[in-house]
N, C-alpha and C positions, 0 to 999 in steps of 0.2 A: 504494500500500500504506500503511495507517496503524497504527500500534503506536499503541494507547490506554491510559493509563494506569488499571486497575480501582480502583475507591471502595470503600473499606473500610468494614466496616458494623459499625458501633458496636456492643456490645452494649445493648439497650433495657433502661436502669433505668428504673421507674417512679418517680418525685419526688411529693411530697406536694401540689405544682401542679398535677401533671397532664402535666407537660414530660419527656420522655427526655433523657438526655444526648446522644443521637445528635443528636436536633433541636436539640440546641443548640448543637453542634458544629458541625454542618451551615448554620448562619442560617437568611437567611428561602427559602422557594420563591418562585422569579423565574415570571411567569406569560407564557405568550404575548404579550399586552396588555403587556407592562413589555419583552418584545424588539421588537413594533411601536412602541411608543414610540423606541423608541431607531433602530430604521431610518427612523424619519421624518424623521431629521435627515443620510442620506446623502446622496450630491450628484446622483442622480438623483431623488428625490424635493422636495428643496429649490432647484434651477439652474432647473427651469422654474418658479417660482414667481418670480423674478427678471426682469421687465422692462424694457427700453428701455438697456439696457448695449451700446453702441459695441466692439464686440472686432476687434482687427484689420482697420481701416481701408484699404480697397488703392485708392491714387491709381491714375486711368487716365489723367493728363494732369497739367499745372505746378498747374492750378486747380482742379481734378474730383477726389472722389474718392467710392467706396460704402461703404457696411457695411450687415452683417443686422439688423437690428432684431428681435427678440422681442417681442412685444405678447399680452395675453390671450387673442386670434382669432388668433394666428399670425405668421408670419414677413412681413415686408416688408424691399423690397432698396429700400437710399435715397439718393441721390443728391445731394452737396453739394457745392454750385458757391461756391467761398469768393469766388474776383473778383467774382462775381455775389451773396455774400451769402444763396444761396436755396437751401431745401430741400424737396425731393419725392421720390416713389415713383421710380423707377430708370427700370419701364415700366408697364406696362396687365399686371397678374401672370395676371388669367381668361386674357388675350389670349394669354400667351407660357404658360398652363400646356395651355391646349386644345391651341398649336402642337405644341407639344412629343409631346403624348402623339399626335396625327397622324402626328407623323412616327416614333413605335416609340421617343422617349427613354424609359429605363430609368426611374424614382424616381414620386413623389409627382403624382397627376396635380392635388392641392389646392393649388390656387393659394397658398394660405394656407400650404402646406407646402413650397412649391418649395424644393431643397437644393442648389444651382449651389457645383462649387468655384470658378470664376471667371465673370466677363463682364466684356463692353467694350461701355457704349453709346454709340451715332453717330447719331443724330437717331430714323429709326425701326428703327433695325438693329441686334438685340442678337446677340454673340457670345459663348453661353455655355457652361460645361462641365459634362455633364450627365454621371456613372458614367464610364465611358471612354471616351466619342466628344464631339467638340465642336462643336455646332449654328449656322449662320448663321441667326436670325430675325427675318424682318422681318416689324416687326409695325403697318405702312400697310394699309389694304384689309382684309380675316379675318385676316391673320397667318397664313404659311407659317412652318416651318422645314426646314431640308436638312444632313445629316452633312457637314460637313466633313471634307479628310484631312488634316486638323491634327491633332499629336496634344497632345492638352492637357499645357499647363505647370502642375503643380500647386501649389497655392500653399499653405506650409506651414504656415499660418494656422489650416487647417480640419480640421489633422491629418493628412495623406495625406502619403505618401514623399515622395521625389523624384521625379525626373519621368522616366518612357522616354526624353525626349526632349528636348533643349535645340534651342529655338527660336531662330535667328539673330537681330539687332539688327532687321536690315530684313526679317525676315516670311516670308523668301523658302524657308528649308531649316530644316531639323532633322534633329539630329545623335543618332545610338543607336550601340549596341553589339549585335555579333550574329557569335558565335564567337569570341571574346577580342578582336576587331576595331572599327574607330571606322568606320562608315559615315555620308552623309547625304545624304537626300532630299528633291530640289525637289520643294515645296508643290504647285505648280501641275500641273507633269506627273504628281506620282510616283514619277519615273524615281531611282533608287538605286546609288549610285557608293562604293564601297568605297577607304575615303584610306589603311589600312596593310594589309597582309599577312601580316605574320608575330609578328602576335598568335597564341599559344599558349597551353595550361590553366596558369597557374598563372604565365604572361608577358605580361600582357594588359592591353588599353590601357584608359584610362582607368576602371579597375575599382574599385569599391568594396568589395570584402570579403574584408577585415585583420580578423583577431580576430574579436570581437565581432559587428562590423558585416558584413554578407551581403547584397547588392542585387548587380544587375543591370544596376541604373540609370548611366549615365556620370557620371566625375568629368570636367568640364570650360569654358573660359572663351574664348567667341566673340571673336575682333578688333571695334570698333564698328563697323568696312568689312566685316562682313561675312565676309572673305575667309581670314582664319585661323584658329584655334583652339589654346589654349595644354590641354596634357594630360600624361602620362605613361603609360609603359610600368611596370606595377607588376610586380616579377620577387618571384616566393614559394616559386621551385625550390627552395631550400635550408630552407623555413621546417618547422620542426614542425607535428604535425597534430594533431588535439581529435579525437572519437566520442563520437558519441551513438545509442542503438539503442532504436528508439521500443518502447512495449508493444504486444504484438500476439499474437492467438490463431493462430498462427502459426508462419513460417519471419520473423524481423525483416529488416529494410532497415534496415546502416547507414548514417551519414550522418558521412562524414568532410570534413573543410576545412580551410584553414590558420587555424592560431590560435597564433601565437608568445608564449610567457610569457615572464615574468622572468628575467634572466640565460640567455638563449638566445644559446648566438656567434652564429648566422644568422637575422634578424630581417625582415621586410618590407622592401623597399629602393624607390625610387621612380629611373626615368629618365625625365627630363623631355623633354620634345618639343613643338612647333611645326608643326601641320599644313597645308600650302597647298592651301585646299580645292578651286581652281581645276585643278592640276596634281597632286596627291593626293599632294604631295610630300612626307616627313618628315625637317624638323629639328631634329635633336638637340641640344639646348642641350650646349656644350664644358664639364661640371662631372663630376665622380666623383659617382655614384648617390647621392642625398639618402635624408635616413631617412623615414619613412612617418610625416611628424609634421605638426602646424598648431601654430600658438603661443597657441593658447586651449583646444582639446578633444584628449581622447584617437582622434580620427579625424581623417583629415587635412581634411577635407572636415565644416565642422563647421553649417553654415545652413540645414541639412534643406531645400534650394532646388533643388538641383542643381549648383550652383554651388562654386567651389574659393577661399577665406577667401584664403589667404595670395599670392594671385596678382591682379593688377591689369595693362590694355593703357595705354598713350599714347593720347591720341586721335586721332594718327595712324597707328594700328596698325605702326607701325615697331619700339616697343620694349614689351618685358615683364617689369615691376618683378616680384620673388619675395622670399619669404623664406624660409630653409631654416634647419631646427631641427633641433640637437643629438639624438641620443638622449635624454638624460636631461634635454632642455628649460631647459639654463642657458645656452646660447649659440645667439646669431641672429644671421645674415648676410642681409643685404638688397645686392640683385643684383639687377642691370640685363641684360639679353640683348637683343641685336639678331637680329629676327628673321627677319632673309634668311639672317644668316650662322650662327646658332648661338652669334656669341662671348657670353662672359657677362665684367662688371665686376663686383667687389665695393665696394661702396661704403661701408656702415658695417657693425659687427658689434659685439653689446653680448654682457656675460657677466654672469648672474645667481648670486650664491652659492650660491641655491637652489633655485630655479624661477623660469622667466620665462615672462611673460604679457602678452598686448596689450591686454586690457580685461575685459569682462564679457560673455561670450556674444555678441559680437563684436569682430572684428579693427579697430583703430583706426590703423594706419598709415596713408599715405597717397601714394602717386604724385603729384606736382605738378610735369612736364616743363618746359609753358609756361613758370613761371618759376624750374623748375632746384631745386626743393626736395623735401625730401620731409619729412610729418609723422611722428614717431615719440610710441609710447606706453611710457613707461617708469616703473617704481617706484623709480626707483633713489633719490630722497631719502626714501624710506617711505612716497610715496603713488604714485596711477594720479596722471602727470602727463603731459602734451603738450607737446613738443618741435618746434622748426624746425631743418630741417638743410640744408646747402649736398649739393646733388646730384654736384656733381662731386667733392669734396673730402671729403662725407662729415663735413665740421666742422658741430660745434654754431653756430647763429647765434643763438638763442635761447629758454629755455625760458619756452614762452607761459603754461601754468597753474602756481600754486601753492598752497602751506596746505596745511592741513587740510584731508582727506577727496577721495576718487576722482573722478575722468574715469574712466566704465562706457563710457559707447560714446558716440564722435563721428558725430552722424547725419548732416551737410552740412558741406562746404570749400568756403567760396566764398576763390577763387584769385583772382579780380578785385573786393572788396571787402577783401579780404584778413582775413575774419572768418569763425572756427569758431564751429559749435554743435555742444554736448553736452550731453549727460545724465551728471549726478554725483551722488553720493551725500554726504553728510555735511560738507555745507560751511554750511549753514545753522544759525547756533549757537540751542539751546534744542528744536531737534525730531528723531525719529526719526532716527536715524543712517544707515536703513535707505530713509528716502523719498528716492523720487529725483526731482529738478529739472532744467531745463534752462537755458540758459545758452547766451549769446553771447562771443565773446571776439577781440579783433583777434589776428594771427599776432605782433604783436608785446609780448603780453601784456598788454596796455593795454586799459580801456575794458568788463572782465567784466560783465554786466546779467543779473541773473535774470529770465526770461520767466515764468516760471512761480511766481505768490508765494504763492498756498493754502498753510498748513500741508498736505501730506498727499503723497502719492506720486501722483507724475504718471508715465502711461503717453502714449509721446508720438510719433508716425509726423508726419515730414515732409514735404512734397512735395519732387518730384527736383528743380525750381529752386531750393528753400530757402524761397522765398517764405510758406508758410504751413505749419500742423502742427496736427493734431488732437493735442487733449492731453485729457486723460483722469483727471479727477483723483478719487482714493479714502482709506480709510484701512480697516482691519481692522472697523473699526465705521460707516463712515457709508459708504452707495453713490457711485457714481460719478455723475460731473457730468463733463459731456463739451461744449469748445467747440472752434474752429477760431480759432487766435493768427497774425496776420502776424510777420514777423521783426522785431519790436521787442516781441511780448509784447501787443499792442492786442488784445483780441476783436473777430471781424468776424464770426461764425456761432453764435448758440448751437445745439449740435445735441441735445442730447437730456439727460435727467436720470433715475438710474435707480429704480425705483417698489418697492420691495421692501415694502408692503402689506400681500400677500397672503402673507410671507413670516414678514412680522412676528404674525399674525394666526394662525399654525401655534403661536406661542408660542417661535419661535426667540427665541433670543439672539444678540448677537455674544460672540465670546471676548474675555477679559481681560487687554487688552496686559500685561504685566510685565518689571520693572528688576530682576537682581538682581546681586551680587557673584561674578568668576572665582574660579577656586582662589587665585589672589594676595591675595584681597579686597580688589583696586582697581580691576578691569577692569571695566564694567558691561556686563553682555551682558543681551538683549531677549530677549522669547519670551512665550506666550500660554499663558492659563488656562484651560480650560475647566470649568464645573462643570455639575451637574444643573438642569434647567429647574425642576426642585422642590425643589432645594437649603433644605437645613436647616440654619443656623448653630449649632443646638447637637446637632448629632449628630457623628461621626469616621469621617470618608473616607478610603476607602486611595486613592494616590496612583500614578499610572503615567505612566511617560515614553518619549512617542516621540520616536525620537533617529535622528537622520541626520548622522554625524560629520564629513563631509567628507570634502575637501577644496576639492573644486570645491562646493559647496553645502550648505543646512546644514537643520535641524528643522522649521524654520518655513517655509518658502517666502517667496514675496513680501508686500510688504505692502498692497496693493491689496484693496478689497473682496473677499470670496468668501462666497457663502452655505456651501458646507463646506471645512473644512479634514480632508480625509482621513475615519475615520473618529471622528475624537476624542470630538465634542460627542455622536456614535452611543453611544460608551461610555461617559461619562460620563454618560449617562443610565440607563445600570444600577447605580450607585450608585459611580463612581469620580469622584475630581480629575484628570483628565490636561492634563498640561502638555509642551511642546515648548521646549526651551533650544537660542539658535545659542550654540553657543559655541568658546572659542579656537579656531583652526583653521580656521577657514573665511571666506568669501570674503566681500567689500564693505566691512571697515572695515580696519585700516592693514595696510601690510604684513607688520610684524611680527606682528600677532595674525595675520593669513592663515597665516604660515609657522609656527607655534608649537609644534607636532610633527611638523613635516617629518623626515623620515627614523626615526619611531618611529610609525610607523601605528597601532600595537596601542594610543596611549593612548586614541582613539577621543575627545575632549573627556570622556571619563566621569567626571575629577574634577569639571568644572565643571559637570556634570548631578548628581553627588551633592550640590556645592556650594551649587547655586541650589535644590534640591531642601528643602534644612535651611536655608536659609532662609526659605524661605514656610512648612517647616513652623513656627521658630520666629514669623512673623507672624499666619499662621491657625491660630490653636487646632481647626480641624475637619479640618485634616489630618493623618491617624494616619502617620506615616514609620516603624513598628513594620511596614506594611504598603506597602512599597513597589514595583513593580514596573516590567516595560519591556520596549518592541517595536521591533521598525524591519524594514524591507525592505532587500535589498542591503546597499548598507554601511551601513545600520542593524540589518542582520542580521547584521552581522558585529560591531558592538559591544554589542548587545546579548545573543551571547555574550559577548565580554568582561567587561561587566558582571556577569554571571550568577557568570564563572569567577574575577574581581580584585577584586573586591567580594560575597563572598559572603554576608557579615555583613548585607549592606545592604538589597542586591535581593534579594524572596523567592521574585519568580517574574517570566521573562522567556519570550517569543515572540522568536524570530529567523526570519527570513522570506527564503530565499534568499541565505544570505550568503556573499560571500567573503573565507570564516576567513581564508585562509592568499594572499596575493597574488604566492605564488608559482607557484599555480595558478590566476591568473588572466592576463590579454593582457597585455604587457609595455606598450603606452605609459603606462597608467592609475597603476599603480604607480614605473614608474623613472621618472615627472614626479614626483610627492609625495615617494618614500622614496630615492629615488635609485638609482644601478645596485648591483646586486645585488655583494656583498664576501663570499668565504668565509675565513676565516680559519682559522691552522693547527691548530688545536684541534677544527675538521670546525664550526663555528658560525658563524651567517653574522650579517650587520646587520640581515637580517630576520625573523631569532628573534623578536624580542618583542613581534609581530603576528602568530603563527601559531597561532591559539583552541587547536589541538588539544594546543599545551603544555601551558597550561593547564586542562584538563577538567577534572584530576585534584582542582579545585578545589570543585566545584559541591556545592550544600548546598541550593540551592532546587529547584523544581521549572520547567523547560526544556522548552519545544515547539520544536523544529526542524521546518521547513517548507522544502519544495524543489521546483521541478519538476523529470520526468526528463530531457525537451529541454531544457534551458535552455542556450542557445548565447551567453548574454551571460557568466551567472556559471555555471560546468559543475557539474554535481550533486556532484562527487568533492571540492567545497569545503565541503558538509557530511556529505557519506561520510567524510573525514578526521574528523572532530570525534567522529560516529556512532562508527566505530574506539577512539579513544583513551577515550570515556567508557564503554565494554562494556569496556577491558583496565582501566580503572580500578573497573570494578563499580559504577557509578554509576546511579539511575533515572533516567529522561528519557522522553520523547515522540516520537515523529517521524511526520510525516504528506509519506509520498512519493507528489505528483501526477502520477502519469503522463501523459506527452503531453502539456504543457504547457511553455510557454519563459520567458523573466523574470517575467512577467507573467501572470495563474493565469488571465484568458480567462473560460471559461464557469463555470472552479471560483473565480473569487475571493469569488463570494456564498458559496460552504460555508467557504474561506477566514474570511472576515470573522465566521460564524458562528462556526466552531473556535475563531477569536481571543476573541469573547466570553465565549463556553463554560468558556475556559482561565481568565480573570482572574475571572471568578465565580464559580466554584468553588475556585478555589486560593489567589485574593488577600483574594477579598471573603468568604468559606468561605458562600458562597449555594449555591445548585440552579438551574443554570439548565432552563428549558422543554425539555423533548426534543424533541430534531430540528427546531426552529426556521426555518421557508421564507424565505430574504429573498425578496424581488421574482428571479423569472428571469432569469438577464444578457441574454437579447437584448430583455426589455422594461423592464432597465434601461438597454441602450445607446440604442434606440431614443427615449426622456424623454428624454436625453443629446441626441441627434441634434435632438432636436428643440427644445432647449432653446437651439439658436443655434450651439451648437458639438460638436466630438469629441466620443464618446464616450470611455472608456479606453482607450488602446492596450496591447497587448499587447507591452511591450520585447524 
């Protein structure tokens, strides 16, 4: 359903020009030709014009690894032998696309097109995974291929879930869930042996969907023998339940689940277990029910692999390091369990004031039996630093990194060199704070070596010995240059360098890095410019800010090449300046800025968006700040009401896009990590008043599009029905455009989506006319340029 705001129509004076006042009221008419201009710069139109970019790199061996290739003609799978120094085609592509289509594979029968999530090649015998079944082909002689009853491990590279199925160490079984149950099936026979029993709806093992998240798929982590399997009983009997009732010309199907909010007594609870898949034994590790947490995401289960973050085996499958987090994520125990008996040790436990975290979109602890240590990752002197600890004792022995700027993620621990590698961010004085580098470093902090010395951001996959790592290096403006570094930083492979040409030749541009001052005016926060590719220095641009406030992430994304960023340089081509500011609050530079509005959610960094805002207007005379405006998705929909409702003087006109106003209607981890557990006080007023939009409505003075799906099972519709509510009891105008049938993420509607948004800032910011009814490209053959463009298309959250 969409409530459209009606256009007022001037009355037409005639002027001795020849001009109405209505048209002059009105600006200029925006012409079809000036909105294909502006889609030409979306990222299905722009990613395939992008060549020869190395994207997630997957080793099959110490020395071996592939990536897709994009080229003018198509897709090629490529094969880079670092010991060996050499690079080729992976196989013979006619040979394995004819096989394929022989044997009934589902996808592209164009060679040139083949879309494999995974393969493993062994001389002529490729193993690959083609839609849902996984093919052996050999491709000696014509080339046969034959369905495997493997069920493919997806690799979450190429965008796809997790996996049905976790494949054991040694090949031999894989492990699923079927009736709240953990089952698993030798490879070879088939045959299918059920390891617990009294799994039940809403008590069930290794399950993933808490909140938010809803899969099928198992949470769970093999012994490297093979022979056990570390998991949990997730009990949700007690928990609250979410509804959503889809549209339909009809009698509807609810669809009810558990989805625990803020300050709920009875929350998701996890019982940990130990399964002996030999004798389908279950071992209950001896601890009181853990909370349903990991110590980096709001799912416990955060590597989109299949795989469980906070849990590591010995390599003699005897013991199972863990670590168990707080509800409100300030306190970690790390715990030893033996797993014949179930006892569990605690060994060390750290308490954070605020929030505590392992790293950066991975967990960087570390299990190290052999020699009785373990690595830990902690902020505790104001940076991401790596620690050694005695195993038994749980005593500090040494903190190995320091200074200035994070440890993001430790990718190898070599335990018999006694040397880590990481990737950290802002250690390197005079460049992007934001680019990350890699780094060697002895366990006894001695001896740090930057491998990676490009000014720019390296994207950087190891091999499992250590020995070698593709790395990746980019910047917001120049493409990617992609070689293979031994562990000392030496190049041994140049693999490829990316051609953007034909990209350049559309008349793109890159966006323009920018520094500017926090609300403090000392803090310098980063963030990019975008203007019109026909940009006028003496004309006055209104200004618009997509904003993504944090906590876990911020405006701007990464800083690695990208031909689009969202759809910015799209709008800015209808005659906006948009700009993205990371600022205070969010994550990768010191602790203290990460933590900055911990437990006041509602300031959404918006001072330091109006901040950075007045100042580029005071430096660019062509940006009018009389006209300012701002968007965002999720929790950019949720400050950007903010904005709308705390700043009303300022912002004239904001889009919010799925947001959740109010975080006490939304999953409880997300929030009582950031704002901390919910405090009512006796006065009927809690701690999380000053982040709930719909206080504020009564504020609004500009004009507000609210956007939402009705499914939406990440952020639930009733977090902008709340706001909806309080700006009709305030008498306020607004907008709303409710997508039926649709979940985070608008799917087939985000090209009308994307449309609306234009529609909105052209007629309200820039007081244009835009083109009626405006076609983008159809989502399935924009996904499709997507798909083919080397990677994912958008998923739908």
């Amino acid at each position: 359903m969409s409530l459209v705001r009606g256009l007022t129509t001037a009355t037409a004076v005639v002027l001795g020009l020849g001009l109405t006042v209505a048209a002059a009221a009105q600006g200029r008419q925006l012409t079809m030709a000036d909105y294909a201009q502006a889609e030409k710069f979306m990222n299905y139109n722009v990613n395939p014009l992008v060549f020869h970019g190395v994207e997630h790199p997957a080793w099959i061996s110490a020395g071996r690894f592939w990536y897709r290739d994009l080229g003018p003609e198509g897709i090629t799978y490529v094969m880079v032998d670092a010991a060996k120094a050499t690079k080729s085609a992976a196989f013979d592509h006619a040979k394995l696309a004819a096989a394929l289509t022989a044997a009934g594979a589902r996808g592209e029968k164009d060679p040139h097109h083949l879309v494999l999530a995974d393969l493993d090649v062994n001389g002529e015998v490729v193993l690959v995974s083609a839609g849902a079944k996984q093919y052996r082909c050999d491709l000696s002689g014509e080339g046969k291929c034959a369905a495997t009853s493997v069920t493919p491990v997806a690799r979450p590279a190429f965008g796809r879930a997790r996996a049905e199925a976790i494949v054991s160490p040694d090949g031999t079984k894989s492990a699923f869930l079927r009736n709240y149950n953990l089952w698993v099936r030798d490879l070879a026979s088939g045959k299918e042996t059920q390891l617990t029993t009294d799994g039940v709806k809403d008590f069930g093992y290794a399950t993933d969907n808490a909140g938010w998240q809803r899969s099928d798929n198992p949470i769970l982590v093999w012994s490297p023998d093979s022979k056990k399997i570390a998991t949990f009983q997730q009990d949700q009997r007690k928990d609250g339940e979410m509804y959503l009732v889809p549209v339909t010309n009809g009698h509807p199907q609810l669809q009810a689940w558990k989805y625990p909010l803020v300050g709920d007594t009875n929350v998701t609870m996890i019982e940990r277990v130990i399964l002996d898949v030999g004798s389908a034994k279950v071992i209950r590790l001896k601890i009181e029910p853990d909370q349903h947490r990991s110590t980096i995401c709001d799912d416990i289960s955060c590597n989109g692999g299949g795989g469980w973050d906070d849990v590591q085996w010995s390599d003699d499958s005897a013991h199972l390091a863990f670590v168990s987090t707080s509800r409100d994520h300030k306190q970690e125990w790390f715990r030893v369990a033996d797993a014949a008996s179930g006892d569990v040790r605690d060994v060390y436990t750290e308490t954070a004031p605020k929030f505590f975290e392992s790293g950066n979109d991975k967990v960087n602890w570390k299990y190290l039996p052999k020699s009785n240590e373990f690595l830990w990752f902690s902020e505790k002197d104001g940076w991401g630093q790596m620690y050694l600890y005695d195993l038994t004792t749980g005593r500090l022995k040494n903190q190995i990194t320091h200074g200035e700027g994070n440890v993001t993620q430790v990718l190898y621990a070599d335990d018999d060199s006694r040397k880590l590698y990481f990737l950290a961010v802002g250690k390197e004085a005079g460049r992007d704070p934001y680019f990350a580098h890699y780094y060697s470093i002895n366990f006894d902090g001695g001896g740090m070596t930057l491998l990676t010395p490009e000014n720019a951001d390296h994207v950087v996959t190891a091999s499992p010995d250590g020995r070698y790592f593709v790395d990746a290096a980019s910047t917001p403006t120049q493409p990617e240059t992609t070689v293979v570094r031994d562990s000392t930083g030496k190049v041994v492979v140049e693999v490829a360098k990316q051609d953007i040409s034909k990209l350049v030749a559309t008349g793109w541009v890159p966006p323009t890095p920018i520094t500017v001052k926090a609300r403090d005016g000392k803090t310098d926060l980063y963030g990019f410019l975008f203007k019109p590719t026909n940009f006028d220095a003496s004309k006055k641009y209104p200004i618009v800010n997509h904003v993504y406030p944090g906590p876990q992430t911020g405006s701007c994304g990464g800083r690695n090449f990208a031909a689009a960023h969202g759809d910015m340089q799209s709008l800015a081509e209808l005659g906006f300046v948009v700009v993205c500011i990371d600022g205070m609050g969010t994550p990768w530079r010191s602790k203290t800025f990460h933590e900055f509005y911990y437990g006041n959610l509602g300031d959404n960094t918006i001072p330091d968006q109006v901040a950075g805002m007045k100042q580029l207007a005071a430096k660019y005379p062509w940006i009018d700040l009389d006209r300012s405006g701002i968007y965002g998705h999720s929790g950019g929909g949720n400050a950007t009401a903010a904005a709308m409702f705390k700043y009303p003087d300022f912002f004239k006109v904001g889009i919010a896009e799925s947001g959740n106003h109010d975080q006490r209607d939304y999953e409880d981890d997300w929030a009582e990590k950031w704002a901390g557990l919910l405090v009512r006080f006796p006065d009927g007023t809690t701690n999380y008043d000053s982040q709930a939009n719909q206080y504020f409505a009564k504020n609004l003075k500009g004009h507000l599009l609210l956007a939402h799906g009705t499914m939406d099972n990440n952020v639930p519709v009733n977090n902008t029905l709340l706001v909806v509510d309080a700006l009709i009891k305030a008498n306020k105008d607004f907008d709303l455009l409710l997508i039926p049938n649709v979940a985070h993420g608008y799917a087939e509607a985000s090209q009308y989506m994307a449309r609306r948004r234009w529609d909105y800032f052209v007629r309200n910011l820039a007081g244009d006319t835009p083109p009626r009814e405006y076609q983008l490209k159809p989502w399935a053959e924009a996904q499709e340029a997507l798909h083919h463009a080397g990677g994912p298309g958008d998923e739908d959250q």
